[in-house]
N, C-alpha and C positions, 0 to 999 in steps of 0.2 A: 481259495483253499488256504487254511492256517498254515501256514509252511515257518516254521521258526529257525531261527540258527542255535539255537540252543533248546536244555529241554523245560520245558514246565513242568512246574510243582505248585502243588497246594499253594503253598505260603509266596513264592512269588505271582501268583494271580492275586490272593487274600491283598499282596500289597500293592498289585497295578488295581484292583477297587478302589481300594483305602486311597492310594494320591492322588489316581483319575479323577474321584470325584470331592476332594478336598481342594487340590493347587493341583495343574496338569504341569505333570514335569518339563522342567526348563532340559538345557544342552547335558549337564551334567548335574541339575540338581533335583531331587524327589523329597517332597515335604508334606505334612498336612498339618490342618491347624483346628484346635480342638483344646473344648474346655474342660476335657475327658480325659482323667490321668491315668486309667486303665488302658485307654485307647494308645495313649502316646506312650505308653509302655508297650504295649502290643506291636505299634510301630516298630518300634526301636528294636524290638528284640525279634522281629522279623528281617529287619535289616541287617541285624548280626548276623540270622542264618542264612544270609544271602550272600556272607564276608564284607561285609562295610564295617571298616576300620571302626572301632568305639571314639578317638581320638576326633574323627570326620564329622560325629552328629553333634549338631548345632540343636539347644535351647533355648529359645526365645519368651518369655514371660512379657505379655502385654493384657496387664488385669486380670482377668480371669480366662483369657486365651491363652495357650501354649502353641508358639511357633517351632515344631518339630520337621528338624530335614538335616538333609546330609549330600553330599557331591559324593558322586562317587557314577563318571558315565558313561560306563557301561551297563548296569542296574536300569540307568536311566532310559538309556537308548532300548534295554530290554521289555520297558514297561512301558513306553510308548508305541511297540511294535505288537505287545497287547493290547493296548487301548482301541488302535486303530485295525485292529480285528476282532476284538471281542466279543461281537455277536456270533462268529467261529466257535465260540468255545464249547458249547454242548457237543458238537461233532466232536471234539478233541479229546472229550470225558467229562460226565456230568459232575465228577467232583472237582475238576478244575474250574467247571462254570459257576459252582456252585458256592466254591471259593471265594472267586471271584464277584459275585455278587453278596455274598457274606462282608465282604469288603467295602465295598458298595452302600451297604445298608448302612454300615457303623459307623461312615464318614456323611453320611447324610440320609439315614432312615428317621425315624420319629412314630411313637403309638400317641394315638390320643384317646382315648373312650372306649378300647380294644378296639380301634380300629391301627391299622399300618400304614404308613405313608413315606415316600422318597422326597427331598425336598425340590429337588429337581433330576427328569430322569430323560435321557437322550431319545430318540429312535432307535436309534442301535442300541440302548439298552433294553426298549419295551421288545426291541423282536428277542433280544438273546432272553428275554424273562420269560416272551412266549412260546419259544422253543424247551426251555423248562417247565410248561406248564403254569406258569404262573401268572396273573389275567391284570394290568392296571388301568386304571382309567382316571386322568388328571393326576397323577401322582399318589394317590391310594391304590392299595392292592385289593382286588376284590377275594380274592380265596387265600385268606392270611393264615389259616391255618397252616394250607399246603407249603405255602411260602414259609414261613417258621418250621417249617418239617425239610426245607431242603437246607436252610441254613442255619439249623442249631448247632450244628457242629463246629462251626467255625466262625460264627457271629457273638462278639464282644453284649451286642446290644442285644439278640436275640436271648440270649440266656437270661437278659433281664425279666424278657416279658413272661421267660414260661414260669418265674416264679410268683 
């Protein structure tokens, strides 16, 4: 059973997706790494609403990747106490899971031909996807519409494809 010490919202699952499946957060620090400067804005200004000092996140520029993270560990301890329940999350509220997998998708989704794809996705991510409804197999999603229909609302990269 999901049992947290604090509460969940939207935006901190949107960012236990985003780093889980980026860089898994260390003791105190949560990062992702992306050649996406919408994405690493979205980071960042997520970690703001989460009270992470502006002064704490660290920018890293290597080529065309952006090394985005910050310490700050309790955030952290918070998103790995998500990660490691995450398939919980539709019980919890389908838009926290949804969130959460909106998360997910923008740190490592990909369309090719209109089709969807995860670059790599866990166990526990395919059952919380199938407790959503949402069907994958080898890392494409077979019913991408329904899947872009749970996570337009809060997917970076989903907004891309519905235009």
């Amino acid at each position: 059973m999901l049992i947290m010490r604090f509460k969940l919202t939207k935006d901190l699952c949107y960012l236990a997706g985003l780093a889980g499946m980026s860089h898994e957060p260390e003791k105190s620090m949560v990062g992702i790494k992306t050649s996406q400067d919408e994405l690493a804005e979205r980071f960042i200004a997520c970690a703001l609403k989460q009270g992470v000092n502006p002064q704490k996140i660290v920018i890293e520029q290597q080529d065309v990747v952006k090394h985005v993270y910050f310490f700050h560990s309790k955030l952290a301890r918070m998103i790995k106490e998500i990660l490691g329940e995450r398939e919980l999350l539709p019980k919890k509220g389908r838009d926290l899971a949804a969130a959460y997998i909106s998360g997910m998708f923008d740190a490592s989704g990909h369309c090719v031909k209109g089709s969807v794809y995860f670059r790599r996705v866990e166990r526990r991510d395919d059952l919380m996807l199938e407790l959503m409804g949402v069907h994958t197999r080898n890392g494409k999603v077979i019913n991408a519409k329904h899947f872009v229909e749970i996570i337009k609302e809060q997917s970076t990269l989903a907004k891309r494809l519905q235009s």
